[in-house]
Each structure stands twice: as structure tokens, then as C-alpha cells.
TIVEXSE-879500 format. One line per 8 residues: for each residue x, y, z of N, C-alpha, C, CB. Coordinates in nm, 4 decimals. Atoms other than C-alpha are relative to their C-alpha. Glycine has a CB too. Example, Ala and Ser with C-alpha at 12.3 -4.5 7.8 and 13.67 -1.06 7.14 Angstrom:
# residues 2
0.0890/-0.1190/0.0000/1.2300/-0.4500/0.7800/0.0900/0.1200/0.0000/-0.0992/0.0027/0.1246 | -0.0820/-0.1190/-0.0060/1.3670/-0.1060/0.7140/-0.0770/0.1090/0.0730/0.0414/0.0462/-0.1415
//
This chain:
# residues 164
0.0835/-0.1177/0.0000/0.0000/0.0000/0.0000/0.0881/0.1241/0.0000/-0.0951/-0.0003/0.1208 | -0.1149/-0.1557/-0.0004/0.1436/0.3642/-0.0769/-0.0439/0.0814/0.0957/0.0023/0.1086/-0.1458 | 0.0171/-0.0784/-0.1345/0.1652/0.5873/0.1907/-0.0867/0.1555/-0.0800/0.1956/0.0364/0.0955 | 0.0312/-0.1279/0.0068/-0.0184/0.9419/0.1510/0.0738/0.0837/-0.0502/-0.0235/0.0395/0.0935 | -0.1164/-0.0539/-0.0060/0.1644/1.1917/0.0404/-0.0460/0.1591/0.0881/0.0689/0.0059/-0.1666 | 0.0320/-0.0383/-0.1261/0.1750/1.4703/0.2695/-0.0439/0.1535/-0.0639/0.1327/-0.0172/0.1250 | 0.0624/-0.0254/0.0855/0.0179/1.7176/-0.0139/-0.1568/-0.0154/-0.0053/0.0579/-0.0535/-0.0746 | 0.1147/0.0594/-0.0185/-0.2757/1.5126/0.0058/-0.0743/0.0561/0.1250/0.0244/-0.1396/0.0062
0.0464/-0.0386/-0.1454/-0.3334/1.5985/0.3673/-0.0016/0.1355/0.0157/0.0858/-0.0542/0.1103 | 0.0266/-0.1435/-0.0193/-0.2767/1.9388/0.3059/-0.1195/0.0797/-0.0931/0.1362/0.0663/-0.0264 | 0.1107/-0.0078/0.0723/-0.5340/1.9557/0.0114/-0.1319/-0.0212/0.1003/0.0129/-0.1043/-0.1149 | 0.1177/0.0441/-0.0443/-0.7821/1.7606/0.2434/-0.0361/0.0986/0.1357/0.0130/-0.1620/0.0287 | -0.0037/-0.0595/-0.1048/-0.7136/1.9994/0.4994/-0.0835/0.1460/-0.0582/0.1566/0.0046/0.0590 | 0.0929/-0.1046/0.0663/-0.8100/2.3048/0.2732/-0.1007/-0.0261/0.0165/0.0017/0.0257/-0.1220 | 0.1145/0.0289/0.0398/-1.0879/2.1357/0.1347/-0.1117/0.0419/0.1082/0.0040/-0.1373/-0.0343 | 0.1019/0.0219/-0.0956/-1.2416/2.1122/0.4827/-0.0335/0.1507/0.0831/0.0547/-0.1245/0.1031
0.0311/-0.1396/-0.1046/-1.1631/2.4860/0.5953/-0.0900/0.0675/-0.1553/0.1985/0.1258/0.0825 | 0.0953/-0.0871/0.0662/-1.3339/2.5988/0.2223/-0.1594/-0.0412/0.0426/0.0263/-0.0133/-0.1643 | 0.0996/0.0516/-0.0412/-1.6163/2.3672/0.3136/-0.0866/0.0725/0.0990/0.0374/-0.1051/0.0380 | 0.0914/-0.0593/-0.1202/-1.7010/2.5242/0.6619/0.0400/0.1752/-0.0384/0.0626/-0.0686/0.1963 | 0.0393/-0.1532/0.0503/-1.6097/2.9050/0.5122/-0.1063/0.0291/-0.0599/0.0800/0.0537/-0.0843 | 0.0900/-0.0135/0.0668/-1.8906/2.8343/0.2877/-0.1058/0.0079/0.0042/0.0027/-0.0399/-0.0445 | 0.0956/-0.0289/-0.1644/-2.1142/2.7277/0.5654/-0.0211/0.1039/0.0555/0.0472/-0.0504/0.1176 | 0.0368/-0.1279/-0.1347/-2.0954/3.0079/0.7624/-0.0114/0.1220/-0.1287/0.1771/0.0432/0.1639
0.0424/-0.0872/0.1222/-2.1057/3.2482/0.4199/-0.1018/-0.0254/-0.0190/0.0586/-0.0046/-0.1171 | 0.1353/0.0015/0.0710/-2.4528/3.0974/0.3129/-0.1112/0.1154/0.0264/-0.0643/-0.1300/0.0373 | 0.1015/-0.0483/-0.0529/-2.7317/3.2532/0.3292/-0.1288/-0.0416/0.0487/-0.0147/0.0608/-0.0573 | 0.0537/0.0261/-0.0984/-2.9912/3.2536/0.5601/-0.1745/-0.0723/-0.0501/0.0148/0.1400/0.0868 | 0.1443/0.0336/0.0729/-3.3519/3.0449/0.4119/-0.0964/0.0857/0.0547/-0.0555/-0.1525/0.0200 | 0.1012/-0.0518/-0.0220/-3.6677/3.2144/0.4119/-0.0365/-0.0805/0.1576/-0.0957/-0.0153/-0.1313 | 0.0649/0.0899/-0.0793/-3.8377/3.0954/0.7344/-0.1583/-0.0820/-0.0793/-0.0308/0.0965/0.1397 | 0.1193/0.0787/0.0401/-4.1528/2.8766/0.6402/-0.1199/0.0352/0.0305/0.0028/-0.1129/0.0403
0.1135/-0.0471/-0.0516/-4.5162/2.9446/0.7059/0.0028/-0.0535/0.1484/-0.1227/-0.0432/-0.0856 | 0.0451/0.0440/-0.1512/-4.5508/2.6867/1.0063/0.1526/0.0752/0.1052/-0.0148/-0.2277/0.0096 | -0.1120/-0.0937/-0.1019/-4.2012/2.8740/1.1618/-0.0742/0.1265/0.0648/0.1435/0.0710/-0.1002 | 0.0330/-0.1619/-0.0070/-4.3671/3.1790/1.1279/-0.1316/-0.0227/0.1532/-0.0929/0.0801/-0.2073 | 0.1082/0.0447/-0.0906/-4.6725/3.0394/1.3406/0.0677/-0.0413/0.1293/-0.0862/-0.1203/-0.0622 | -0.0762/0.0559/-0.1124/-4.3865/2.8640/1.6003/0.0472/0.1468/0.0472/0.1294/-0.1211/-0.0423 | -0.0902/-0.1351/-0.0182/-4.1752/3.2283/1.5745/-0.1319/0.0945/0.1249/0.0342/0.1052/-0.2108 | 0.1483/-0.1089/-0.0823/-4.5447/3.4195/1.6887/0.0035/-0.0449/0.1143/-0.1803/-0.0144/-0.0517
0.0472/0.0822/-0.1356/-4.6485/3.1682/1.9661/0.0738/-0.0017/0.0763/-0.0316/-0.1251/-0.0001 | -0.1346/-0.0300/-0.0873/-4.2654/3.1683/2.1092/-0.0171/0.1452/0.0580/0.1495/-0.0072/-0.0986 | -0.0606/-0.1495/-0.0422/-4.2664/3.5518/2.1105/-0.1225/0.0646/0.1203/0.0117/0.1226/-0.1707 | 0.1271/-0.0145/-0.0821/-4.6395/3.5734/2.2608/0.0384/-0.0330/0.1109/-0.1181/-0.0744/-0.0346 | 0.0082/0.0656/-0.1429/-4.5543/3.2864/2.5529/0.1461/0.1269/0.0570/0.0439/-0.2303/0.0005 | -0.1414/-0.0589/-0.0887/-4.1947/3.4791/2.6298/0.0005/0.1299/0.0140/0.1425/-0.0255/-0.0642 | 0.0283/-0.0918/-0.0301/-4.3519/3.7723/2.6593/-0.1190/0.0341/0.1312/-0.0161/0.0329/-0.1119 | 0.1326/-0.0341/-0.0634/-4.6521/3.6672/2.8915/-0.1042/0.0303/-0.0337/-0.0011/0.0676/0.0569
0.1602/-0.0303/0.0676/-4.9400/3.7036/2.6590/-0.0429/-0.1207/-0.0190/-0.0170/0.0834/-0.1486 | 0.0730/0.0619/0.0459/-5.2009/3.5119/2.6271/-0.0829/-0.0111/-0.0898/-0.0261/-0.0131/0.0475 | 0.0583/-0.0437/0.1464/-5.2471/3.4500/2.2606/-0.0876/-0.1445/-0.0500/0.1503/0.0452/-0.1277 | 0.0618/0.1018/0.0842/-5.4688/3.2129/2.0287/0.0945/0.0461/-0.1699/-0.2096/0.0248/0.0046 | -0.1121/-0.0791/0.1110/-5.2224/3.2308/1.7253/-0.1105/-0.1352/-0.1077/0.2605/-0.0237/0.0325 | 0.0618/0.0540/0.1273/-5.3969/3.1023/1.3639/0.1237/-0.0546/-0.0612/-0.0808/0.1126/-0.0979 | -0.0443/0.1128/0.0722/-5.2428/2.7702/1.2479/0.0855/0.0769/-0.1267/-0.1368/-0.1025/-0.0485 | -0.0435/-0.0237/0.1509/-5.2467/2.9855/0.8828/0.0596/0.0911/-0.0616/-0.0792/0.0010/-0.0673
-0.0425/-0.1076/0.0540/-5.0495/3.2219/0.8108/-0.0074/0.0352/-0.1461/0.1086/0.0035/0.0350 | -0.0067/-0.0293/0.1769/-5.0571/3.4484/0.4636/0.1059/0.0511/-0.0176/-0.1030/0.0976/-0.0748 | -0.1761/-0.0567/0.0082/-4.7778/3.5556/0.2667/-0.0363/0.1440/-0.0907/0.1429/-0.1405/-0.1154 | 0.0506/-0.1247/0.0838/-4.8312/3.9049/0.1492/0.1943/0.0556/0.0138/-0.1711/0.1317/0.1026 | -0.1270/-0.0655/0.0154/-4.5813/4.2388/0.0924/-0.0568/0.0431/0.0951/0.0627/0.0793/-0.1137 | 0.0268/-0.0872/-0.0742/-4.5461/4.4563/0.3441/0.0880/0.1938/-0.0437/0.0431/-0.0865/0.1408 | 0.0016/-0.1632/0.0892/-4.5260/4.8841/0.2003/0.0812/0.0943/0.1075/-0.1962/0.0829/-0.0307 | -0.0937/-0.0962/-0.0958/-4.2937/5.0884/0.3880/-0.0667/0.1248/-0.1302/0.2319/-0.0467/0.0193
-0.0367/-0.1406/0.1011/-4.3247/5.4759/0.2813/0.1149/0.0427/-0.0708/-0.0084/0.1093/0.0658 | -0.1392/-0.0573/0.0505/-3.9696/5.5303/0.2793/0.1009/-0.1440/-0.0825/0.0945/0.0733/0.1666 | -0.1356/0.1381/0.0217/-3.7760/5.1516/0.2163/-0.1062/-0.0854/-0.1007/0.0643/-0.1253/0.1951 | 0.0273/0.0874/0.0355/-3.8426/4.9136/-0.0177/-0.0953/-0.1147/0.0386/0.0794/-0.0136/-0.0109 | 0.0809/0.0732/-0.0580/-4.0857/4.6611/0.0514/0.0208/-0.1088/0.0111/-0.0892/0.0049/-0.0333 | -0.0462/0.1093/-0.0830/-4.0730/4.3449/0.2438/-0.0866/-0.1217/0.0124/0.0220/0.0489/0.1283 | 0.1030/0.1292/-0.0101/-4.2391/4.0071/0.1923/0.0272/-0.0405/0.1674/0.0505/-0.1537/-0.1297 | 0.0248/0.0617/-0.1185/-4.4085/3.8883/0.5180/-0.0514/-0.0770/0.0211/-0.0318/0.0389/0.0631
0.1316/0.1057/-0.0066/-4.5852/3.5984/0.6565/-0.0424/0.0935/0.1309/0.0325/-0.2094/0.0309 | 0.1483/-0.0614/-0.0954/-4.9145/3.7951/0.8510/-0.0860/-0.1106/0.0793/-0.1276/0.0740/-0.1152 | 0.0148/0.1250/-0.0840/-4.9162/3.5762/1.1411/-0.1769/0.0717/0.1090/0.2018/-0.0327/0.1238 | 0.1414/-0.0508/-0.1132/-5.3018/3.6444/1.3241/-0.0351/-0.0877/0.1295/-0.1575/-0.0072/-0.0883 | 0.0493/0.0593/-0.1376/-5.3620/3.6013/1.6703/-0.1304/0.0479/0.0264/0.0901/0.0374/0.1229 | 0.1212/-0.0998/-0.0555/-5.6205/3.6782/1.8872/0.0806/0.0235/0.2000/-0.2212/-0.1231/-0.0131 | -0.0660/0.0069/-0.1300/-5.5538/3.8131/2.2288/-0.1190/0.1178/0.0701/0.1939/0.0495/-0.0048 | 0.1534/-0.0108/-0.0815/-5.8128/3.8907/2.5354/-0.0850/0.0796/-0.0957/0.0028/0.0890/0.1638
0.1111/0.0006/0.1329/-6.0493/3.8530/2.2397/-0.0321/0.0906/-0.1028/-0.1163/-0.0077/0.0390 | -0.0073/-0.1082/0.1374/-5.9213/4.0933/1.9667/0.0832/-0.0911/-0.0700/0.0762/0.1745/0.0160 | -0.0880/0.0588/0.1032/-5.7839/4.0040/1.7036/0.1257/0.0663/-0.0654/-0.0804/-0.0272/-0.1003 | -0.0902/-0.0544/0.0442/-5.4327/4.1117/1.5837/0.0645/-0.0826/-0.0681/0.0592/0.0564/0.0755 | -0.0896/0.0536/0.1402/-5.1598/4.0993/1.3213/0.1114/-0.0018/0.0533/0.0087/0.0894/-0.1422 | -0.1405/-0.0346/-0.0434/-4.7819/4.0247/1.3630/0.0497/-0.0022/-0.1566/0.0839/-0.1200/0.1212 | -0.0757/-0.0099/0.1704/-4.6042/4.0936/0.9931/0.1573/-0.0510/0.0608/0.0050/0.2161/-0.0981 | -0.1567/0.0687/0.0124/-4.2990/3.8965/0.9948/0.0906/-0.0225/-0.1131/-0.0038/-0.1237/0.0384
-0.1120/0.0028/0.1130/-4.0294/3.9466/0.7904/0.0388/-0.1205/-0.0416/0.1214/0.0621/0.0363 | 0.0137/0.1346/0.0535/-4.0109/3.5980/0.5706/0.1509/-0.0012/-0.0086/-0.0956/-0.0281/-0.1442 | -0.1770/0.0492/-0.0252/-3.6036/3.6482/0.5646/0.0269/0.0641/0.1666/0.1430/0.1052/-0.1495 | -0.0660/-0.0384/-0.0713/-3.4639/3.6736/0.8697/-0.1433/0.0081/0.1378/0.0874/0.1300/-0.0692 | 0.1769/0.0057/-0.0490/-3.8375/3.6547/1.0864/-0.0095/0.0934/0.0856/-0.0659/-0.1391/0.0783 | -0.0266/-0.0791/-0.1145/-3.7561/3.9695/1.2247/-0.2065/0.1273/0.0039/0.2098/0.1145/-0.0521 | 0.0752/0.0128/-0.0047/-4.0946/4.1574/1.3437/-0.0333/0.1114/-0.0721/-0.0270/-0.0351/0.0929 | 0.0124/-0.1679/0.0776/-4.1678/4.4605/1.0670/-0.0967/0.0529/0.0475/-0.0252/0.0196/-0.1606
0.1213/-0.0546/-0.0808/-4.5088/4.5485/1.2553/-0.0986/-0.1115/0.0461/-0.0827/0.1051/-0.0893 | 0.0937/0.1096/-0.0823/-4.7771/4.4152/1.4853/-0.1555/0.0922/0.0474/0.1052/-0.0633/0.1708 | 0.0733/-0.0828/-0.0684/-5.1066/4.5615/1.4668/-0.0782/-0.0468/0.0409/-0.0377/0.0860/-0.0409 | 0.0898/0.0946/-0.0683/-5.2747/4.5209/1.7504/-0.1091/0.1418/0.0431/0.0882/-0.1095/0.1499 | 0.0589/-0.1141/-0.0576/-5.5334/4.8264/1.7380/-0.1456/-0.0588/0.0148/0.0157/0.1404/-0.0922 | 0.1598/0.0776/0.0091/-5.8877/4.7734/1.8273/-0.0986/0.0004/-0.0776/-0.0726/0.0227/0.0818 | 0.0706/-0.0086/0.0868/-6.1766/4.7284/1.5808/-0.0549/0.1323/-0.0576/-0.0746/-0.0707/0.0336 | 0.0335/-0.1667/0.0020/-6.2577/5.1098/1.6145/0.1169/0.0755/-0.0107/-0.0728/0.0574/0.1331
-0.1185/-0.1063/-0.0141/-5.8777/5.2594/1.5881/0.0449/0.0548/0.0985/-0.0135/0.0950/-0.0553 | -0.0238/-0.0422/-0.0802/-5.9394/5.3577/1.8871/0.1071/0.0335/0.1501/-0.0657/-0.0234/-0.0140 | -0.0503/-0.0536/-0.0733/-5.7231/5.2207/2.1241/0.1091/-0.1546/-0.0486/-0.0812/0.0532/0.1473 | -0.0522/0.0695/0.0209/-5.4199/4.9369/2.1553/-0.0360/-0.1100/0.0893/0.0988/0.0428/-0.0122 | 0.0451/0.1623/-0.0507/-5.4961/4.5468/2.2508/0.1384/0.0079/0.1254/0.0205/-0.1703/-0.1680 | -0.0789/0.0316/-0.0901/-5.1205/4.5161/2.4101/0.0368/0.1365/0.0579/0.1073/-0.0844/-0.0497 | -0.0478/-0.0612/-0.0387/-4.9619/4.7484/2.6523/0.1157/0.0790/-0.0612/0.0043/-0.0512/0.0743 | -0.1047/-0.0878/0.0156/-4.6562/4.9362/2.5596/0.1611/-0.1449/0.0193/-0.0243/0.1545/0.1515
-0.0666/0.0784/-0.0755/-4.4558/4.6906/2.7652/0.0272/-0.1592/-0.0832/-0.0847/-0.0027/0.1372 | -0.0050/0.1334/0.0768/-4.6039/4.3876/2.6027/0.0131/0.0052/-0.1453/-0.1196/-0.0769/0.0246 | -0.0668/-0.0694/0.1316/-4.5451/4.5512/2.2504/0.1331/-0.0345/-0.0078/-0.0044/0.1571/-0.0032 | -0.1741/0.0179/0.0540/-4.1579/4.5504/2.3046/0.0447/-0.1588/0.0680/0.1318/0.1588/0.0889 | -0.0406/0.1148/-0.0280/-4.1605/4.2347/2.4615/-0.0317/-0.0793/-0.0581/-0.0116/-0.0310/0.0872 | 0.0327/0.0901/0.1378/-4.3395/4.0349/2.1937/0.1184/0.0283/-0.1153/-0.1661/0.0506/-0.0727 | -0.1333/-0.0402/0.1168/-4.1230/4.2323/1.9199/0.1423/-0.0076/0.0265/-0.0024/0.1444/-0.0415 | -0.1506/0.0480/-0.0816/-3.8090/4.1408/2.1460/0.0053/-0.1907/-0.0130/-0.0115/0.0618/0.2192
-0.0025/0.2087/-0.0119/-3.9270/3.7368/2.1422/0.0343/-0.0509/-0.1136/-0.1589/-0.0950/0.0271 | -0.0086/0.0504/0.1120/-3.8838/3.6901/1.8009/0.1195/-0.0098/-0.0375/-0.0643/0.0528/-0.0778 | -0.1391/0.0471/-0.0109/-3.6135/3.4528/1.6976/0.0389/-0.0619/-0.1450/0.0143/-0.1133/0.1241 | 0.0110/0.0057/0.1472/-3.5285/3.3952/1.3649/0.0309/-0.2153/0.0027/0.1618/0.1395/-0.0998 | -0.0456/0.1227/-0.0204/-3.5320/2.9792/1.3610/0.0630/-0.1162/-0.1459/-0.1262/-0.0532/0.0765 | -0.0843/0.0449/0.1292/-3.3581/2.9206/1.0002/0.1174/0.0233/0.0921/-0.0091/0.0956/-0.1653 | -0.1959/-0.0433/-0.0691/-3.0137/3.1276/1.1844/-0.0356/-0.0683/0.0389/0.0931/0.1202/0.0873 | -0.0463/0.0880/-0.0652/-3.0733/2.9126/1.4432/0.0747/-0.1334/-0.0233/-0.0768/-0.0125/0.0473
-0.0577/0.1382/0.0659/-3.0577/2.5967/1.2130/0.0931/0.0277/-0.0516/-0.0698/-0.0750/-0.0937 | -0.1018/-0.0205/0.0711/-2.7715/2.7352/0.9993/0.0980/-0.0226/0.1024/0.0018/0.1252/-0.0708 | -0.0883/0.0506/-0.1447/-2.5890/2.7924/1.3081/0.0476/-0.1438/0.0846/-0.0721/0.0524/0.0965 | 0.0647/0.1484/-0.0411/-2.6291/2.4686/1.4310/0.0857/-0.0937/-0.0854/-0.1795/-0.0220/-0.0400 | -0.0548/0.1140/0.1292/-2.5247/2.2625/1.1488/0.1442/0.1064/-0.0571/-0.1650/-0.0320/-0.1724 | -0.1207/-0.0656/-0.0256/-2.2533/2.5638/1.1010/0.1124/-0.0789/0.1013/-0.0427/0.1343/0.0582 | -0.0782/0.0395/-0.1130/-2.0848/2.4634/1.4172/0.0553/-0.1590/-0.0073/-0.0919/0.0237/0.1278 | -0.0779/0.1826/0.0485/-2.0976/2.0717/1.3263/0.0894/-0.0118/-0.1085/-0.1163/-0.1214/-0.0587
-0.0851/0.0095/0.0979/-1.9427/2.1179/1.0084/0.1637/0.0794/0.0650/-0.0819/0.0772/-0.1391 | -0.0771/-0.0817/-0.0722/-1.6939/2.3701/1.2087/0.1128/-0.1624/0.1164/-0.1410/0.1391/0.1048 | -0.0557/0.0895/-0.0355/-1.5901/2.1008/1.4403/0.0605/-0.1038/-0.0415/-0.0440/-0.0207/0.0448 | -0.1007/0.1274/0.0674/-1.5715/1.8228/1.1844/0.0897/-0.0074/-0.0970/-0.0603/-0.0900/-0.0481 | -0.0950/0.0097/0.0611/-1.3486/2.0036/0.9915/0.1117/0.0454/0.1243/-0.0156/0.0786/-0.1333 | -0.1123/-0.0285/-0.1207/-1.1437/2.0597/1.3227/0.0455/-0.1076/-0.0276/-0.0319/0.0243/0.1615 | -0.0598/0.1483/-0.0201/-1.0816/1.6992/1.3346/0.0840/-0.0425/-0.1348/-0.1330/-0.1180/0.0265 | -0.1144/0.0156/0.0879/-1.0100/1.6646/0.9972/0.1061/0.0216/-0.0348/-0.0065/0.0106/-0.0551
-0.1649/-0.0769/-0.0280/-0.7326/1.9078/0.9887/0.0623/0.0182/0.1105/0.0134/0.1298/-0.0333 | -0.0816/0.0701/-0.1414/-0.6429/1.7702/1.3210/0.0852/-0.1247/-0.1073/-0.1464/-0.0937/0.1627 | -0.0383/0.1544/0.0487/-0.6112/1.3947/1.1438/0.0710/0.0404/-0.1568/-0.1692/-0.1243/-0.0158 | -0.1037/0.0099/0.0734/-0.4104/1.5602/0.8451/0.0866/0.0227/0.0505/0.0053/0.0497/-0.0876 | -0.1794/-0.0338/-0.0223/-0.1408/1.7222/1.0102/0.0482/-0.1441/0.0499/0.0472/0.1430/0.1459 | -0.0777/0.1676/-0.0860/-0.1009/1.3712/1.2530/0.0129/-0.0557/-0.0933/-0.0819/-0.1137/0.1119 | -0.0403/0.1086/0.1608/-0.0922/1.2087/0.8867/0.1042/0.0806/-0.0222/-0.1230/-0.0129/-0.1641 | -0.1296/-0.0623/0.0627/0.1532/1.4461/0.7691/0.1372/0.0089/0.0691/-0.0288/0.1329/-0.0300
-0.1240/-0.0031/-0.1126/0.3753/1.4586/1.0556/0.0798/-0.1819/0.0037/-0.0921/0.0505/0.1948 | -0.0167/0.1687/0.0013/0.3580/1.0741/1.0849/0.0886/-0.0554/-0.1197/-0.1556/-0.0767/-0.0177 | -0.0893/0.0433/0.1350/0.4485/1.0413/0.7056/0.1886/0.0519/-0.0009/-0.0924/0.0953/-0.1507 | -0.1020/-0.0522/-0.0013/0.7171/1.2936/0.7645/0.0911/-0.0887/0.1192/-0.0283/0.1477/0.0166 | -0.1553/0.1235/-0.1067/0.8922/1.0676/1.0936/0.0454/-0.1142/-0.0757/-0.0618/-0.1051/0.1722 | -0.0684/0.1437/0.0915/0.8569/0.7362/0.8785/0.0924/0.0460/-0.1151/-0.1321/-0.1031/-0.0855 | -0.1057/0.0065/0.0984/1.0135/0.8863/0.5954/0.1120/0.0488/0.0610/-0.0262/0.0718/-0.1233 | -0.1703/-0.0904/-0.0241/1.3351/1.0915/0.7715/0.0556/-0.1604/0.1051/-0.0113/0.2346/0.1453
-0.0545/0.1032/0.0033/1.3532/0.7265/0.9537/0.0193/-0.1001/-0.1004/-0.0379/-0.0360/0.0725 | 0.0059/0.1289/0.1096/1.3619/0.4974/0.6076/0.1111/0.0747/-0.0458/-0.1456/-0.0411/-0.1186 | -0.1083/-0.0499/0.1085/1.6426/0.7416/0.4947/0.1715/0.0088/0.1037/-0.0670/0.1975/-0.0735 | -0.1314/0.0101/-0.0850/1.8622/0.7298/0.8201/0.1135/-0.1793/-0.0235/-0.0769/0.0169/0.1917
//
């Protein structure tokens, strides 16, 4: 059997740091409708509201005056028995608005308090997964370019002993 050559190990060693650079470069997936429904219900409970969040989310735009506009999934709850909107930003599930005014304009469903603490709960759960599977690939190219150099080093003792 031929030994490695110690080239090889340094190729396989690249390979594994372009691999996980590429990883952590990707970009981030849309979140999904049923995320968007998990993202709401997370941000509701870790805020202390007591919401009824709708299974269905829709996927509309959402119209800024000044910025470009922003596809959202329009996640609907209901909460002590109004009904409100959370617009969630479909990249990144961050919360672009939440209206929670009452059927008359008149006044707001959540507090002030529970406003920034709902729009504080929201967690984007694609990063999370990227991250995640980032870090494994991260580690298992640790090992790999752990287990080339010990190949390369190794090759390098046997050969400077086969020549003494």
C-alpha cells in the first residue's frame, strides 16, 4: 500500500476549511409558514401574553413609505379577544409590525410593555438551524485538519527514519 503523500493531507485539509467558510457564508432560508406560526407563539408565551395564534399564516408584501418593501408571513392572533396581526419578515423573521389596534382605531390590545416584549421574542429559527449545522461542520473540519497534520507529521517521521 502507498503511503499518503503529505500534499494530500494538506489539500484535504483546505478542502475542509473551504467547506465550513462556505457554511458560515450561506445565506440565511426564508423561514416557512408553520415557523412563522412557532416564531409568533414563542414571542407571545416569552412575553406573557395570552395569545390564540392562527395555524395559517398568509404571505403578502409589506409597504414601507420610505424603504423598499418586504415580503411577510401575517401571522393572526387573537388576544383577550381581539384580534391582531404580527407581519414577519419571511427572511430573517424579524418583526416589521404588529397591529394590535382595536376594531374602532381607537385604542391598543397590548400594553406598551407587552409591545416591546413580543417584538423582542422573536427569533429567527432558520439562523438558528444554519448555526447549528454551522458549528458541526466547524468542528468536523477541526478533526479533519487535526487527522491531516497527525498524517503528515507521521508520514514525515517514517520517511526521515527509512532514509537514516
Amino acid at each position: 500500500m502507498r503511503p499518503l503523500r503529505p500534499w494530500l493531507c494538506a489539500l484535504l485539509g483546505l478542502v475542509a476549511i473551504g467547506v465550513v467558510g462556505a457554511g458560515w457564508l450561506a445565506d440565511v432560508p426564508d423561514i416557512t409558514a408553520a415557523e412563522a406560526v412557532e416564531v409568533a407563539e414563542s414571542a407571545f408565551g416569552g412575553a406573557g401574553v395570552a395569545a390564540t395564534v392562527d395555524p395559517e399564516p398568509s404571505a403578502d408584501m409589506y409597504l414601507y413609505r420610505t424603504k423598499p418593501p418586504v415580503e411577510v408571513w401575517i401571522v393572526r392572533a387573537t388576544v383577550r379577544s381581539t384580534p391582531i396581526e404580527v407581519f414577519l419578515a419571511r427572511s430573517g423573521a424579524q418583526p416589521v409590525s404588529i397591529d394590535d389596534r382595536t376594531a374602532d382605531g381607537g385604542d391598543y390590545v397590548l400594553s406598551e410593555l407587552e409591545y416591546a416584549a413580543v417584538a423582542r421574542g422573536v427569533e429567527d429559527p432558520a439562523l438558528a438551524r444554519l448555526v447549528r449545522r454551522n458549528i458541526t461542520l466547524t468542528l468536523a473540519a477541526v478533526l479533519v485538519v487535526a487527522t491531516a497534520l497527525a498524517l503528515a507529521a507521521l508520514m514525515t517521521a517514517h520517511r526521515t527514519q527509512e532514509h537514516r
